[in-house]
MIDRENLO-918820 format. One record per residue (C-alpha): x, y, z; chain; residue in one letter; residue number from 1. Coordinates in Angstrom, 2 decimals. Example, Ala and Ser with C-alpha at 12.3 -4.5 7.8 and 13.67 -1.06 7.14 Angstrom:
MIDRENLO-918820
<rec c1="12.30" c2="-4.50" c3="7.80" ch="A" aa="a" i="1"/>
<rec c1="13.67" c2="-1.06" c3="7.14" ch="A" aa="s" i="2"/>
//
This chain:
MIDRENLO-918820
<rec c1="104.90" c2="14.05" c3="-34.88" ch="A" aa="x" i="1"/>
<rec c1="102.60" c2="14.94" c3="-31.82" ch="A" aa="x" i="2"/>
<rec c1="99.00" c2="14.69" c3="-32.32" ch="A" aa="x" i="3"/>
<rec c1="96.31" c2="16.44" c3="-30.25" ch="A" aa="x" i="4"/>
<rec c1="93.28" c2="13.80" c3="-28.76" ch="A" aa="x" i="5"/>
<rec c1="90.53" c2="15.43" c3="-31.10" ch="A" aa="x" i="6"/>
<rec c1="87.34" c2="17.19" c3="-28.43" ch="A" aa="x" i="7"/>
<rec c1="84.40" c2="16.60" c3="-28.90" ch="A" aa="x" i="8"/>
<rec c1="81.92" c2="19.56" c3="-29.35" ch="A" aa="x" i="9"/>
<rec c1="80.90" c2="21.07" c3="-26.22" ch="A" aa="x" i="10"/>
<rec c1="77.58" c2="20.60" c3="-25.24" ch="A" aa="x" i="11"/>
<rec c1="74.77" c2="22.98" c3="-25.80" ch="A" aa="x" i="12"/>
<rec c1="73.61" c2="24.50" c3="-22.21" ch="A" aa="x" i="13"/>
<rec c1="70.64" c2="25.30" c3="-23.77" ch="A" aa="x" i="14"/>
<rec c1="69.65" c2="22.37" c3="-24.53" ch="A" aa="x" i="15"/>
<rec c1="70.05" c2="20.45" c3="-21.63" ch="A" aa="x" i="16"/>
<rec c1="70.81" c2="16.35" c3="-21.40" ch="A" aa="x" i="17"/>
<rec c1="69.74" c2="13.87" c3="-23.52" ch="A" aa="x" i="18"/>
<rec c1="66.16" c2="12.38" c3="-24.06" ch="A" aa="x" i="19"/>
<rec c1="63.78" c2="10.17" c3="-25.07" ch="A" aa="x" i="20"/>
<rec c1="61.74" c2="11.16" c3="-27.86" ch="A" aa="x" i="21"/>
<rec c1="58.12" c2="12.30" c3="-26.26" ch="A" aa="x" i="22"/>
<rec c1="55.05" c2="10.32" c3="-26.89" ch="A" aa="x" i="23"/>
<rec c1="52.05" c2="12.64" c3="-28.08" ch="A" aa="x" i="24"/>
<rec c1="49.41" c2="11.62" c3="-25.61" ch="A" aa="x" i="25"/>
<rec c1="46.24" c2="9.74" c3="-26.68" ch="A" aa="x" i="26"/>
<rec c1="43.91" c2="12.34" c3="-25.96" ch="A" aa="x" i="27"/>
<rec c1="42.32" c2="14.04" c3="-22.63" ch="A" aa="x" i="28"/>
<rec c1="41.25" c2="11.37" c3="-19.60" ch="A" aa="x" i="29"/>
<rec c1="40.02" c2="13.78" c3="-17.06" ch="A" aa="x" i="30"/>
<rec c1="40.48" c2="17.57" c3="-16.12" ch="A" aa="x" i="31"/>
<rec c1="39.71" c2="18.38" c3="-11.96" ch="A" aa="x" i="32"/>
<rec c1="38.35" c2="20.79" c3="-10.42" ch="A" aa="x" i="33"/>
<rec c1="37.27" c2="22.10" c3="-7.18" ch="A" aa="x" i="34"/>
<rec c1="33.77" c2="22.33" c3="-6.57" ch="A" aa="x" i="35"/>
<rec c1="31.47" c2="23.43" c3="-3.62" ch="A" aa="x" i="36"/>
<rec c1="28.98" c2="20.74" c3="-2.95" ch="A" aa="x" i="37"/>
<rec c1="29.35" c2="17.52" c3="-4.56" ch="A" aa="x" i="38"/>
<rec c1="25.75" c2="17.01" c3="-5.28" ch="A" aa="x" i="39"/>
<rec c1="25.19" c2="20.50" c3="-6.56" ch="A" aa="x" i="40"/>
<rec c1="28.05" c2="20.15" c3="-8.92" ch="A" aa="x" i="41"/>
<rec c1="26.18" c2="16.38" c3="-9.75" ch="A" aa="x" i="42"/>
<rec c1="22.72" c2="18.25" c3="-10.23" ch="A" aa="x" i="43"/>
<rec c1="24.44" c2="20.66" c3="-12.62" ch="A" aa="x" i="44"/>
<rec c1="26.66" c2="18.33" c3="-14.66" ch="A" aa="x" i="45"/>
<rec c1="24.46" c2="14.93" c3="-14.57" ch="A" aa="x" i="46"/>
<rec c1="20.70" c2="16.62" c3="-15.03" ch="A" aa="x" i="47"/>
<rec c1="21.17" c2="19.94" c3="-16.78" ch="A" aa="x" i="48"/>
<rec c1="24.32" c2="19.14" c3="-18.80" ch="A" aa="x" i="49"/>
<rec c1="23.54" c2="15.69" c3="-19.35" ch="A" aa="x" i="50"/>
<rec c1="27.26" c2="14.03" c3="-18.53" ch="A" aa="x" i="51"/>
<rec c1="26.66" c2="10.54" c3="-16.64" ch="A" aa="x" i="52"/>
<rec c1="28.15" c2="10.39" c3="-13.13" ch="A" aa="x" i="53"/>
<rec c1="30.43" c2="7.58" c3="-13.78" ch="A" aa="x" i="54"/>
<rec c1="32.89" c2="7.24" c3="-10.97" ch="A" aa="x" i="55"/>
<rec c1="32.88" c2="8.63" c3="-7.03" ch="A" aa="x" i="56"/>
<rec c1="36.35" c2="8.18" c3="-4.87" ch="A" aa="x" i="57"/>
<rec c1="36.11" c2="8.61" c3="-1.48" ch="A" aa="x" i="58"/>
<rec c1="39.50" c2="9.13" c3="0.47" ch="A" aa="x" i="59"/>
<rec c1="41.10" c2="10.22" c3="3.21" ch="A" aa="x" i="60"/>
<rec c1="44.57" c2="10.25" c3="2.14" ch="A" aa="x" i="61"/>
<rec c1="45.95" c2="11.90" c3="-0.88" ch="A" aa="x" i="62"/>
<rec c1="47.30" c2="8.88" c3="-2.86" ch="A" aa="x" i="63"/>
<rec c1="49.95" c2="11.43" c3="-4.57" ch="A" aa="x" i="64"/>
<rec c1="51.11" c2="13.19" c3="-1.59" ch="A" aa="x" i="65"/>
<rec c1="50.49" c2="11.04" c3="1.55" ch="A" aa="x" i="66"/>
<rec c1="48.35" c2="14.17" c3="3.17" ch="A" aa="x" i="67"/>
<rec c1="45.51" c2="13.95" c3="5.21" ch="A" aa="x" i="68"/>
<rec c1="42.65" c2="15.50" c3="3.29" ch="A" aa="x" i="69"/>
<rec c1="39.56" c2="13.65" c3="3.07" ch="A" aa="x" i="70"/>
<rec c1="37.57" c2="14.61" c3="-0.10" ch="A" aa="x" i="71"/>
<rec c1="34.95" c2="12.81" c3="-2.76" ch="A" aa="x" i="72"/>
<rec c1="36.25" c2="12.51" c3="-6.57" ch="A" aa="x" i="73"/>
<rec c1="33.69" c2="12.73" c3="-8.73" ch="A" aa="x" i="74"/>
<rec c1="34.24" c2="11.87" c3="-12.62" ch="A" aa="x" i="75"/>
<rec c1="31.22" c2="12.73" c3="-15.20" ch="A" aa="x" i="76"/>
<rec c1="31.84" c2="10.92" c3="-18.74" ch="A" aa="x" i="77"/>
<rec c1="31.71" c2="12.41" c3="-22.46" ch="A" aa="x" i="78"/>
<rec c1="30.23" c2="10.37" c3="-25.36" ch="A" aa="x" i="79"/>
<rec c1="34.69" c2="9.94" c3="-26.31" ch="A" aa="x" i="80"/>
<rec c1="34.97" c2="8.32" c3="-22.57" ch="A" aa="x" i="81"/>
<rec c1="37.18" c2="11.15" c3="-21.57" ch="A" aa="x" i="82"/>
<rec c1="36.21" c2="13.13" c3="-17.86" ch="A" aa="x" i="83"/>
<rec c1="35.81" c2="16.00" c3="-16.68" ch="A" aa="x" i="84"/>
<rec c1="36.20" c2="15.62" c3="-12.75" ch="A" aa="x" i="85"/>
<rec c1="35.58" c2="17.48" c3="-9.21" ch="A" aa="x" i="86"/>
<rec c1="36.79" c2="17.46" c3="-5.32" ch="A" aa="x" i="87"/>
<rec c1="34.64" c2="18.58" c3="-2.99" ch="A" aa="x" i="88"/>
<rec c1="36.84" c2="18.89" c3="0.06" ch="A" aa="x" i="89"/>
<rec c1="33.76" c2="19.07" c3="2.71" ch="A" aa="x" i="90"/>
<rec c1="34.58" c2="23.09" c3="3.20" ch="A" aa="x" i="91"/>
<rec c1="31.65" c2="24.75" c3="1.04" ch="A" aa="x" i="92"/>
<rec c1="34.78" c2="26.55" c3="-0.35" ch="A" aa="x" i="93"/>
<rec c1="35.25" c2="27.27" c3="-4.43" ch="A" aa="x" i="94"/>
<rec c1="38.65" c2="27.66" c3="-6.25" ch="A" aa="x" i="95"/>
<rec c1="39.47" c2="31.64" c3="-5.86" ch="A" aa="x" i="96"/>
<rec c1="39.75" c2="33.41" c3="-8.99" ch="A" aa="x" i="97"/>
<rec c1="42.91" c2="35.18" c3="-9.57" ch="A" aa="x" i="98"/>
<rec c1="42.16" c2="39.20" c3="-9.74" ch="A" aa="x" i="99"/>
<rec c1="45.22" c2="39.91" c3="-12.18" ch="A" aa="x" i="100"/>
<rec c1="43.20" c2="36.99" c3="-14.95" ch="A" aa="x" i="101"/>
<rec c1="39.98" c2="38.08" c3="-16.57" ch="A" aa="x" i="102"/>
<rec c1="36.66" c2="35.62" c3="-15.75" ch="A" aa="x" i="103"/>
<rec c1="37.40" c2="34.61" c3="-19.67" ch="A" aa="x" i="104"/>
<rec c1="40.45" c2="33.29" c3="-19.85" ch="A" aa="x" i="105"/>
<rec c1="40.45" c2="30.05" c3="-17.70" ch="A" aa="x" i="106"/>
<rec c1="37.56" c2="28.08" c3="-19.44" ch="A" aa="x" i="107"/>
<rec c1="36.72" c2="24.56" c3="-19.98" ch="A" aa="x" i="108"/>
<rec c1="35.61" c2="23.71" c3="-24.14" ch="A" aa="x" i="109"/>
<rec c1="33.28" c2="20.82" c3="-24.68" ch="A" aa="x" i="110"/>
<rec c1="32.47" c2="20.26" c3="-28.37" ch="A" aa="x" i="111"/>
<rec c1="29.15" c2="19.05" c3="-29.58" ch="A" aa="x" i="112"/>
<rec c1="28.14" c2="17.73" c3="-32.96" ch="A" aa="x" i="113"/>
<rec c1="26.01" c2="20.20" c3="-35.06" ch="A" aa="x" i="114"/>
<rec c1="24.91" c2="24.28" c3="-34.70" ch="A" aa="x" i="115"/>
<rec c1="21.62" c2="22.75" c3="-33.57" ch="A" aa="x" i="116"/>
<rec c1="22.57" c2="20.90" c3="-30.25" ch="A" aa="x" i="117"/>
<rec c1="24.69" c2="24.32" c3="-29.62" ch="A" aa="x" i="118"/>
<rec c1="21.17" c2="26.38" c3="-29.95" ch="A" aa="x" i="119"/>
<rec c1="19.24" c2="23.47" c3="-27.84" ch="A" aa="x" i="120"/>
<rec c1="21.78" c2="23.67" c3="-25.32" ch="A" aa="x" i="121"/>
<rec c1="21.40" c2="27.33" c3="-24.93" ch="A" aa="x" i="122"/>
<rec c1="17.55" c2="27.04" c3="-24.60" ch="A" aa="x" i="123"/>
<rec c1="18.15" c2="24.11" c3="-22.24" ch="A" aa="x" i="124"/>
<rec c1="20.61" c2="26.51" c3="-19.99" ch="A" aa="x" i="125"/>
<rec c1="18.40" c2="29.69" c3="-20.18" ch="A" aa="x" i="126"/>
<rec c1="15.18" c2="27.66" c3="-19.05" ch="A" aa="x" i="127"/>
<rec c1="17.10" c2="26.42" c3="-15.71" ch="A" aa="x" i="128"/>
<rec c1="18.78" c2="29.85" c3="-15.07" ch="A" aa="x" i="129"/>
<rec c1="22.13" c2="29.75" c3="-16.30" ch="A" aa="x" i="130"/>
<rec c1="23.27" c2="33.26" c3="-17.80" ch="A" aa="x" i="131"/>
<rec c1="24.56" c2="32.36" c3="-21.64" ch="A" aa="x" i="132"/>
<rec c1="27.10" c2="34.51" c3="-23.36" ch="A" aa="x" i="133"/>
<rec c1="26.61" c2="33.62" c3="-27.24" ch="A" aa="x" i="134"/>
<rec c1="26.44" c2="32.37" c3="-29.93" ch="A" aa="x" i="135"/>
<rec c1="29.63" c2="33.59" c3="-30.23" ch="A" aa="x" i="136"/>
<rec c1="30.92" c2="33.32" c3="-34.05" ch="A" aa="x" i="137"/>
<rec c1="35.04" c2="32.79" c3="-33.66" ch="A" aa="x" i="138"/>
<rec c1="35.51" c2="32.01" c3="-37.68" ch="A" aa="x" i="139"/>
<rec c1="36.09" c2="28.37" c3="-37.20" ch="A" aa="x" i="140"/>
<rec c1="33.75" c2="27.00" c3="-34.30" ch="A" aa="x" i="141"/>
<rec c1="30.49" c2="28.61" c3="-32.93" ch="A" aa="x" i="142"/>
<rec c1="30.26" c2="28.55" c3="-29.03" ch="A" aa="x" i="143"/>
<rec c1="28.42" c2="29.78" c3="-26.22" ch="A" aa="x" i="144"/>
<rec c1="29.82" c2="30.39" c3="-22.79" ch="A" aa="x" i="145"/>
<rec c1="28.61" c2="30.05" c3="-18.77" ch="A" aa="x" i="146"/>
<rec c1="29.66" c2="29.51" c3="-15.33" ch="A" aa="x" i="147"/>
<rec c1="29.05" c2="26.32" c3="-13.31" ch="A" aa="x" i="148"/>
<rec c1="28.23" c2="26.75" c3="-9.28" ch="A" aa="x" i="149"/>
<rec c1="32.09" c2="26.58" c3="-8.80" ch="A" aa="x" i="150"/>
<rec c1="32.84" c2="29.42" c3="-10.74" ch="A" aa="x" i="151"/>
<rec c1="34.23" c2="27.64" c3="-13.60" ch="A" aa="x" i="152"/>
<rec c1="33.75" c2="29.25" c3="-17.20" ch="A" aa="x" i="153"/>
<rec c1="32.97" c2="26.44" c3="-19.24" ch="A" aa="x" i="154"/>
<rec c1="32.39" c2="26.56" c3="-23.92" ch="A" aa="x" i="155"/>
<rec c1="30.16" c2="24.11" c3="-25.65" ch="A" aa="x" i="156"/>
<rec c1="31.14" c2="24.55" c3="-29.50" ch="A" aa="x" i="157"/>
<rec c1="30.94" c2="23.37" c3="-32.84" ch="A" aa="x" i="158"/>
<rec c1="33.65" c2="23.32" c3="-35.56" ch="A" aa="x" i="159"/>
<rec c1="32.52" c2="25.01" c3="-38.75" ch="A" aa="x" i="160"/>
<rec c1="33.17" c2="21.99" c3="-41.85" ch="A" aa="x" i="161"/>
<rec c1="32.63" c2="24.33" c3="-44.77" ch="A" aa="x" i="162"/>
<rec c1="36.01" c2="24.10" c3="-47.23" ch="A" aa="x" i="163"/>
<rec c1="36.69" c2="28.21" c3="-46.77" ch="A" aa="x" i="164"/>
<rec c1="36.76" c2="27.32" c3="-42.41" ch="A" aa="x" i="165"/>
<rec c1="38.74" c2="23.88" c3="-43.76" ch="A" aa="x" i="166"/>
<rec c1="41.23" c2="26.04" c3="-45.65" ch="A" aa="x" i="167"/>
<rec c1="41.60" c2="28.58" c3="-43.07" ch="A" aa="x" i="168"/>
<rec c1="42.47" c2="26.02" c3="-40.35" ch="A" aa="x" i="169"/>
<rec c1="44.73" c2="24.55" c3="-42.25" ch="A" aa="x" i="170"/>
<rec c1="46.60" c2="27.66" c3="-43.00" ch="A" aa="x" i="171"/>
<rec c1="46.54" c2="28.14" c3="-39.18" ch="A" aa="x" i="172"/>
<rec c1="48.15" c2="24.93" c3="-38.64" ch="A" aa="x" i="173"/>
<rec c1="51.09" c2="26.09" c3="-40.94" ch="A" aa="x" i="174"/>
<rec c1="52.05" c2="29.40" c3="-39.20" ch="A" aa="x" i="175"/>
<rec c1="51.22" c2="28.62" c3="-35.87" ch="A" aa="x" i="176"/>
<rec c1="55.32" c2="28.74" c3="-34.95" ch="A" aa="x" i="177"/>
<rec c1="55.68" c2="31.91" c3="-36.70" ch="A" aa="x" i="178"/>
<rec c1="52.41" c2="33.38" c3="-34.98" ch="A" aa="x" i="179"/>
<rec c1="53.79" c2="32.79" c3="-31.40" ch="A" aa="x" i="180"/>
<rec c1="57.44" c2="33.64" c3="-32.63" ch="A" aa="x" i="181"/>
<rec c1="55.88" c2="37.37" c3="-33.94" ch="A" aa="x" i="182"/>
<rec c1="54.08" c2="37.06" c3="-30.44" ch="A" aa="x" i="183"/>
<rec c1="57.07" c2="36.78" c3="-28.30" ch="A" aa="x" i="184"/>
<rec c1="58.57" c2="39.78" c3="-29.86" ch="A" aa="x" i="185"/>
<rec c1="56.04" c2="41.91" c3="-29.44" ch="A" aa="x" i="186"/>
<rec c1="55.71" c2="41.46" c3="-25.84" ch="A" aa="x" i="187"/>
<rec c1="59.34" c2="41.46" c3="-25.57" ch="A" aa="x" i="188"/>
<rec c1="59.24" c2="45.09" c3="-26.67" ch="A" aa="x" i="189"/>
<rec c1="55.72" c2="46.08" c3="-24.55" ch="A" aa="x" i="190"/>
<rec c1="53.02" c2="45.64" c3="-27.42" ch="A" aa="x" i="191"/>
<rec c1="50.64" c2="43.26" c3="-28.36" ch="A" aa="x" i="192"/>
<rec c1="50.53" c2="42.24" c3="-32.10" ch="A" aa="x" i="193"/>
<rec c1="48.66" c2="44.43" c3="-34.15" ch="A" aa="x" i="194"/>
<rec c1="49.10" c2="47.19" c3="-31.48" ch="A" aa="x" i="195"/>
<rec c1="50.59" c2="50.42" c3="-31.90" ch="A" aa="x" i="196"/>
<rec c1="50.57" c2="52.27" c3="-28.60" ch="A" aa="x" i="197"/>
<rec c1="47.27" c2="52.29" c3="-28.42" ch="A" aa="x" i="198"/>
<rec c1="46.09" c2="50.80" c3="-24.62" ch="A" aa="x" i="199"/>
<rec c1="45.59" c2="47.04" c3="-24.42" ch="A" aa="x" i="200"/>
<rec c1="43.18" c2="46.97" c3="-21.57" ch="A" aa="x" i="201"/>
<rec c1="40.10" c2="47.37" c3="-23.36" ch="A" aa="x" i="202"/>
<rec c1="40.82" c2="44.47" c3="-25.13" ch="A" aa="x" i="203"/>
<rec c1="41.47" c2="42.34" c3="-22.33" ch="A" aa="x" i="204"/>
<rec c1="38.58" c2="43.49" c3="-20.33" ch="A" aa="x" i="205"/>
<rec c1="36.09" c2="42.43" c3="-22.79" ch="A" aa="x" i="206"/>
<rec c1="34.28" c2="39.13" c3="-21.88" ch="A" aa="x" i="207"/>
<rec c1="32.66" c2="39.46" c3="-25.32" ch="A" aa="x" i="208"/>
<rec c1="35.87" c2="39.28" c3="-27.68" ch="A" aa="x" i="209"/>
<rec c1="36.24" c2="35.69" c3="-26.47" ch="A" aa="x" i="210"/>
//
């Protein structure tokens, strides 16, 4: 009696090869940005904001690409010792914003500790100038919204501790999957969810939904 060598399954091509099992990262260290004038972005961050300039770079070589760019890093430090950071590149030139992406999409969220410091901040940012969009009430945090000199929309927020907001998040936590699943095939067939033919742009037009 002949036997056949037994095959093993073929491999999924969807799935692609083998791999180590990821590592959920600690938390954020820095997110960069371009910025026009390095003290400007300093004056803004450091005196009206109130984030410690922590760390300046000074280069004239890209350490990850070998090009010749000179440029200043700077790095401004959060009570959780995470960064947000900025190049200035010496041109007086900002990061364009893309024309096909509304102004409040792209956005930088820094959370603070009570509703209070969120009103205080706004006072703080009207009395130097800054246009403020909020209190904006999204169910689960409270935020308020502006622009930095280099065009950058950034959030202070609060999160909302009351056992109703605690329930609710939870429950979001639990059907995120299926939300983005019920997503996917709605824009698969043109729609957004909870859209029937009527037009989408409004929606996505308005600064004040966000």
């Amino acid at each position: 009696m002949t036997h056949k060598a037994s095959r093993s399954p073929s491999p999924d091509p969807f799935r692609g090869p083998a791999m180590t099992p990821a590592i959920q990262a600690r938390g954020l260290h820095h997110f960069a940005w371009r910025c026009r004038d390095a003290e400007e972005t300093r004056h803004f961050y450091e005196d009206i904001l109130g984030l410690p300039l922590v760390h300046v770079v000074k280069e004239e070589i890209v350490p990850s690409t070998g090009e010749h760019c000179p440029f200043v890093h700077l790095f401004f430090e959060f009570a959780d010792h995470s960064h947000i950071a900025f190049f200035d590149l010496g041109d007086n030139a900002v990061t364009r914003q893309d024309p096909h992406t509304p102004g409040w999409v792209n956005h930088f969220a820094m959370e603070l500790a009570s509703e209070a410091e969120v009103a205080q901040m706004r006072e703080r940012l009207l009395a130097h100038g800054v246009e403020v969009v909020g209190v904006t009430d999204h169910h689960f945090i409270r935020s308020i919204y502006f622009f930095d000199p280099n065009g950058l929309r950034l959030e202070l927020t609060v999160r909302l501790d009351a056992a109703p907001i605690a329930d609710y998040v939870e429950q979001k936590r639990r059907i995120a999957h299926e939300e983005l699943a019920a997503w996917t095939r709605d824009k698969a067939r043109g729609l957004r969810p909870g859209q029937s033919g009527t037009s989408s742009r409004a929606r996505h037009d308005n600064p004040t939904s966000h």
